[in-house]
N, C-alpha and C positions, 0 to 999 in steps of 0.2 A: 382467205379473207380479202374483202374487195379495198382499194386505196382510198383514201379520206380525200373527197376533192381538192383538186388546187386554190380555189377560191375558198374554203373553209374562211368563217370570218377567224382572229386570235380573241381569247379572250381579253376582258379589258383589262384584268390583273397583270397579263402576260405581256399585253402591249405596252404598258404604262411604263414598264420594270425593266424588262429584258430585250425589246424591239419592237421595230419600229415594220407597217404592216407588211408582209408579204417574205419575211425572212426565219428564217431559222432559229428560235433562244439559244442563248447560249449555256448549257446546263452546268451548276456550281457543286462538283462535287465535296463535301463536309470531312477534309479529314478528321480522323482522332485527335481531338487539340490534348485530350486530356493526358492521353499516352503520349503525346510527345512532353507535351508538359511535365509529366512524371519521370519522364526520363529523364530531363534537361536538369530536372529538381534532384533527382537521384543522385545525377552527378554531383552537381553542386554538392550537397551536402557527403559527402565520400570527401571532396580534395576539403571541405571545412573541416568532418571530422578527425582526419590526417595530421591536418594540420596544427589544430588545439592541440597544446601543453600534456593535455588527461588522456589523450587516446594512444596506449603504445602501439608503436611501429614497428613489431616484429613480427614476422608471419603467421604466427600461429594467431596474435590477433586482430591484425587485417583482414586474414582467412574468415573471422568468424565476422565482422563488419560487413566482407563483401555479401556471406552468406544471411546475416541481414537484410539488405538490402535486397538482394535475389528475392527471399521471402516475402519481402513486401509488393513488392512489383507483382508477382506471378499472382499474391491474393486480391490485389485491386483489379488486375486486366486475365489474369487466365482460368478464371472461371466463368461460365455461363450467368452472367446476370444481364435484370431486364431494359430494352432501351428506352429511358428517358428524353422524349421528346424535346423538354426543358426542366432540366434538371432543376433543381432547386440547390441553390450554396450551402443552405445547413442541414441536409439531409447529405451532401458532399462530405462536408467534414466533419459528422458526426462517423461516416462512413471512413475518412483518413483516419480519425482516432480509435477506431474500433478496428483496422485492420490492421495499426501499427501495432497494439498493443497485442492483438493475437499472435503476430509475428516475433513481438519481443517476449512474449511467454514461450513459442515454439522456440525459439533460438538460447532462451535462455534454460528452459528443460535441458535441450540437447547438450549445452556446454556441463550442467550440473552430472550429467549422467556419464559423458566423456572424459570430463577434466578435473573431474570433482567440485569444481566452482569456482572457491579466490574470490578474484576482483570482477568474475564474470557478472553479475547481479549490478554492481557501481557500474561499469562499461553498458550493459544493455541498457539500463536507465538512460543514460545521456545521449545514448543511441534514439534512441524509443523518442524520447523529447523533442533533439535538434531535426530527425526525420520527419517525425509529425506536425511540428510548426513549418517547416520548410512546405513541404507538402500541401499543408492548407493552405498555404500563401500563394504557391502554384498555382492550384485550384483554382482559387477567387482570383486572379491574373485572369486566367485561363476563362473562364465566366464571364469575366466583365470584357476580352478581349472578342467572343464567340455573341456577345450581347451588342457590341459595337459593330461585329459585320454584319449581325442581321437586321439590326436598323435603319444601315445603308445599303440593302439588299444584297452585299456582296456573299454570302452567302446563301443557298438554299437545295432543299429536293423538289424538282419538278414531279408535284403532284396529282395524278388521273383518280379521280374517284370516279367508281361500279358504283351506280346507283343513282337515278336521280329523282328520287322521292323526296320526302320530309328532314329524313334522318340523311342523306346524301348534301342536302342543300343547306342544312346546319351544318356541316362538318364546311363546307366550303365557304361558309358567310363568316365562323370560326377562325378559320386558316387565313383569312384576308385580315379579319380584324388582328389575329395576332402571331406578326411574323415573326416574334420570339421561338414560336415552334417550329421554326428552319424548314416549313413546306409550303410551299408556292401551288397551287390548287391552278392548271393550266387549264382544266374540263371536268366534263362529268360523259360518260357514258350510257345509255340503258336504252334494252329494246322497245320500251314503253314510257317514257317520261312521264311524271306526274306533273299535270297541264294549273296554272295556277300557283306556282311556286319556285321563290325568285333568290338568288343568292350575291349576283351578281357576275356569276361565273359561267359561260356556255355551258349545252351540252352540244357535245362534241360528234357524235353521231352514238349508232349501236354498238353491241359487241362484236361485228364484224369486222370492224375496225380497229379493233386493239392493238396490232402490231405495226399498221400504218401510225395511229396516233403515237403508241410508244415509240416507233424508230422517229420521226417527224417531230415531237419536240420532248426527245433526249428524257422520258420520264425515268426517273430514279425510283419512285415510290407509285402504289397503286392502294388505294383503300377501297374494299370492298364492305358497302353500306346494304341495308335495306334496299329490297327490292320487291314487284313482282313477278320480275323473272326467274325460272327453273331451278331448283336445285343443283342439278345436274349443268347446265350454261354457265353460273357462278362457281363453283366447282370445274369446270373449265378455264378457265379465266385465270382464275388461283394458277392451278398446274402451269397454262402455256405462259403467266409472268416467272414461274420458276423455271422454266426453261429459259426464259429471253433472262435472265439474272437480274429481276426487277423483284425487288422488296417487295413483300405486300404484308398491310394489314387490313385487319376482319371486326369490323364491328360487331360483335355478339349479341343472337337473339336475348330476348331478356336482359340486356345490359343494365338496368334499372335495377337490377340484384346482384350485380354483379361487383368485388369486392376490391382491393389492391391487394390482398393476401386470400388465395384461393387453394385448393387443395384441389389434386388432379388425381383417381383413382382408373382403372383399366380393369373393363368386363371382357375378357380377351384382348382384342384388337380395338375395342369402344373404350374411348377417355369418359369418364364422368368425371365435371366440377363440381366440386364442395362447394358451399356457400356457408359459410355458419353467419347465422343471423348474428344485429348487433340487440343487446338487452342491456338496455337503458335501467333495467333493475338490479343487476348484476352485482356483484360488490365493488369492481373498481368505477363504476359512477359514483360510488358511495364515497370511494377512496377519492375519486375524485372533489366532489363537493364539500368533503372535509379540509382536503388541502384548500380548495378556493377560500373557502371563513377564515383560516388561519394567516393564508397570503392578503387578505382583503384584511382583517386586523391589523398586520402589521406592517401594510401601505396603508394605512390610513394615522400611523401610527408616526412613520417618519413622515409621509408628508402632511402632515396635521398644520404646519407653518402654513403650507401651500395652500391647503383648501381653507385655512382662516382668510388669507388675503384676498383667495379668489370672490371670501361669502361678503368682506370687510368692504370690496368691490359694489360687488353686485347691489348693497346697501346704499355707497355713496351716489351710485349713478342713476338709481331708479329707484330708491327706498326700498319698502317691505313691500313682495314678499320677496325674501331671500330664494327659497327654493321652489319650482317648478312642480308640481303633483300631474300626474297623468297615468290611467287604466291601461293596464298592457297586458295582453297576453302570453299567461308565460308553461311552462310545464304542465301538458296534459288538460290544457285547454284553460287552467286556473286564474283568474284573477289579478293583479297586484298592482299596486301602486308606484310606478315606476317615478327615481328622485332627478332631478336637473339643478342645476344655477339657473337661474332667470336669465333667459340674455336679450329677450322682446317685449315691446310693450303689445298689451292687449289687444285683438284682432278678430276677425269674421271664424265662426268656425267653418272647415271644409265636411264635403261627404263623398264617400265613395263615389259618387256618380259624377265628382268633375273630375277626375283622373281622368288620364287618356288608356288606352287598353294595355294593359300589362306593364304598366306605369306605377313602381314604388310613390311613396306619396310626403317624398324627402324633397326639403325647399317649397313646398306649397306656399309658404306664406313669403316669399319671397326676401330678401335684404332692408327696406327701406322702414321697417320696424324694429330692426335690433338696435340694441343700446350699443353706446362709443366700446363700454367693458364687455358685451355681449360678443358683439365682435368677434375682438381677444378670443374671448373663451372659446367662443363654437369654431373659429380657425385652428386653435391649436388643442381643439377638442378637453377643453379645461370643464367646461361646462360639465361631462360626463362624470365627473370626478365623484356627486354625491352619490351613484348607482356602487359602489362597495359598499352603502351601507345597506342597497339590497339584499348584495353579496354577502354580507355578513347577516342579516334578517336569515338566508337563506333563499329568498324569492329568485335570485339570478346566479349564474356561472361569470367567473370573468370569461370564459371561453363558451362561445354556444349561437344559435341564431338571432340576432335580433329582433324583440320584443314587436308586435305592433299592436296598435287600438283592438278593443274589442269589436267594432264594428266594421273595420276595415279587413280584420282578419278572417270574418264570417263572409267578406265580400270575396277575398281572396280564396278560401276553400270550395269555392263553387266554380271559380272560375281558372285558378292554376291548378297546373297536373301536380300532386305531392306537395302542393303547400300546406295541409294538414299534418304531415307526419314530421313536420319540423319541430312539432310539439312535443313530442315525444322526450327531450331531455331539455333543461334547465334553458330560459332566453342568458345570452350573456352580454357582458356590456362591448366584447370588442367578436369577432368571427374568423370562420374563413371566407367566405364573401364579402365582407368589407376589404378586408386585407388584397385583397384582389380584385379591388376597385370597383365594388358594385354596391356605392352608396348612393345618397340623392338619388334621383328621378332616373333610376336606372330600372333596366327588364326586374319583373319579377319572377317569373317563370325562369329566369338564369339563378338568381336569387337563391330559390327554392331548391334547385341542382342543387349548386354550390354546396349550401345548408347541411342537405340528405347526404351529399357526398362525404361529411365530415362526420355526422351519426353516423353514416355505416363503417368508416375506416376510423374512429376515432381510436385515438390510445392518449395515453400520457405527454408522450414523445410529441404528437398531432400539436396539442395544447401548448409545449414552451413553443414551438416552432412561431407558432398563428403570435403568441405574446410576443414575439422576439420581431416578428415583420410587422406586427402593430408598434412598436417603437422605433422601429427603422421607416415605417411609413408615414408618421408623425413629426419625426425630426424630417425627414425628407424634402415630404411636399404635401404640407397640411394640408383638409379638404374646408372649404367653406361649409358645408352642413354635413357635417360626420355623421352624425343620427337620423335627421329627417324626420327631427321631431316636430309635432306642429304646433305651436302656444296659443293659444286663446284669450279671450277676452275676459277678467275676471264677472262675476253673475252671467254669464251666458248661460243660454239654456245646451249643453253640452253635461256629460258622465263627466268631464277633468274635472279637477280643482287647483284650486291656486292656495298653496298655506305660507 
């Protein structure tokens, strides 16, 4: 393989972060924060539970504590699970509470079958509990500690991405925008660049270069993207970064069907992946949609104070009409009249055609028409409040993609990849692309990702999560146009209405 010139320009990511031109990065290797954390917490809680009044200290049940604790450790760190780039904390500790507790069932089997039992069942309980709050608490240290050096760059893997096509140059525009993911994107690769598409990140030269690049700036990780280079050259590539001891991932053809829970079967020495499609018909959508009416009942139920004062509001600052009427598309292309608080006085309608390209069409009408109360509302997203009575109509999910116009939505299906198939299950009033900051005059082609990402892996589990970061995203750091809804002028010639 020939050497990477010396003049090589760094990229600008590389320069900005790590050095200054003409020297070496320095590469920040990521230990396990979580394994040590878990140890550190381990102990901890060993000299507390010792310590407590309740836990006797005689060998036989120390013995059985320590072996606690063994079991819990070896289930969170010594099996093969998958690596999360940026974990998420409550997929974390739903993950501590489900490991403790299988741990404190094994442990406690084994004493019933040894010892006959006793007080073994009272001791695993307090076991099980002070392990698992300890634990989570760890955890989220340990998160918010891993959150804070990537902020300040002091962490990362210097990343080389194979490929510099489409899907290459999104992976690296990705990796810039969000250094939460601990990989710093140093270059791109490929014996053929695709001419016309820009990330902001070199390419670095060919694949001849691979082991000058990698020895030269210290890459820890390689992703191999799309390309049209060889099967056989990328399959190269792979093998000689497992020789040099460099991580690699592989973008998967078809990724677009591709699931968080897959099934891997072997025709010989050939893996086939399963894919089981998601069915939006199924019965737990059904299960689903039944719990949204019930939970939308009975939030509208306690806070019924709340949305009088918000409507008692809306009344004093701007009279009637109280609530907002607008056509939204929702399930399977269908109709519905989606509900708001008024928070703007009457205004120009917009059309698909003054949007800029692949431009959501949230904030159009800009600030200088919302009322003093309106405000309020759409900052701490209060306004959204009459949409449960959607949810309880039936027309919406509190979990699902957000609704949009009917005329904008037909603009959008012509022009985004898989913005049609968002349709496919209930609009709801909160997501997972909002929750992940892709509201107002944001991509919609990201949007749509987002969306389909959440149809194909949904579960139950999906849904409190998305509810639980919409309430931590609210108290947080309210957004000025949550929705992106756009009010109109009442008699305008426009589909909305105003009641």
């Amino acid at each position: 393989m020939t050497a990477v010139p010396e003049d090589m320009q760094v990229p600008p990511a590389v320069t900005a972060h790590t050095m200054s031109a003409g020297q070496q990065p320095k590469a920040h290797h990521r230990p396990d924060t979580r394994m040590v954390a878990d140890l550190a917490v381990l102990a901890t809680a060993t000299v507390v539970l010792v310590l407590t009044p309740f836990q006797p200290r005689d060998a036989h049940s120390l013995g059985w504590l320590l072996a606690f604790l063994i079991v819990v450790f070896a289930l969170l760190h010594g099996r093969s699970r998958r690596s999360m780039l940026r974990p998420q904390i409550l997929d974390e500790l739903r993950a501590v509470a489900t490991t403790t507790a299988l741990a404190a069932a094994i442990l406690l089997s084994a004493r019933v079958l040894v010892s006959g039992g006793g007080s073994a069942g009272s001791e695993t309980a307090r076991q099980w509990i002070i392990v698992a709050v300890a634990l989570g608490i760890g955890r989220l240290l340990a998160s918010l500690f891993e959150a804070h050096e990537l902020r300040r760059g002091g962490r990362y893997d210097a990343t080389l991405i194979v490929g510099a096509g489409k899907i290459g140059h999104t992976i690296a525009r990705r990796l810039l925008e969000h250094p939460e993911f601990g990989l710093r994107p140093i270059g791109l690769l490929d014996d053929a660049p695709l001419e016309g598409v820009s990330s902001g990140v070199s390419v670095l030269g060919d694949l001849s270069t691979l082991d000058a690049v990698i020895h030269r700036y210290g890459v820890q990780r390689v992703i191999v993207s799309f390309s049209a280079m060889s099967h056989d050259a990328l399959l190269d590539v792979i093998r000689r970064c497992e020789q040099l001891g460099v991580k690699t991932s592989i973008v998967p053809r078809f990724f677009e069907t591709m699931k968080q829970k897959i099934e891997v079967d072997c025709v010989g020495s050939m893996p086939l992946v399963s894919v089981s499609p998601t069915n939006p018909r199924a019965w737990q959508f059904s299960l689903k949609y039944a719990l949204d009416r019930v939970a939308a009942a009975g939030l509208l139920i306690v806070i019924g104070p709340i949305f009088l004062a918000c409507a008692l509001a809306v009344w004093y600052s701007g009279g009637r009409p109280i609530l907002f009427r607008q056509l939204r598309i929702g399930r399977d292309g269908r109709v519905f009249t989606m509900l708001k608080f008024r928070s703007m006085w009457g205004g120009p309608e917009w059309s698909p055609s003054q949007l800029a390209p692949d431009t959501a069409p949230g904030g159009l009408e800009g600030t200088d028409r919302q009322t003093g109360v309106g405000r309020f509302l759409r900052r701490t997203s209060l306004d959204e409040l009459p949409q449960l009575i959607n949810v309880l109509r039936g027309e919406m999910s509190l979990v699902g993609p957000r609704p949009e116009r009917p005329e904008f939505a037909q603009h959008f299906e012509q022009r985004i990849h898989r913005y049609g198939e968002r349709h496919r299950v209930k609009a709801g009033v909160t997501g997972w692309a909002q929750v992940n900051g892709l509201r107002g005059n944001t991509s919609l082609a990201d949007r749509a990702e987002w969306d389909n990402f959440y149809i194909d892996n949904w579960s139950l589990w999906f849904d409190l999560k998305i509810l639980i970061l919409t309430a931590a995203v609210l108290v947080a750091q309210p957004a000025e146009q949550p929705s992106g809804t756009v009010e109109t002028a009442p008699g305008a010639a426009t589909p909305d209405s105003l009641a």
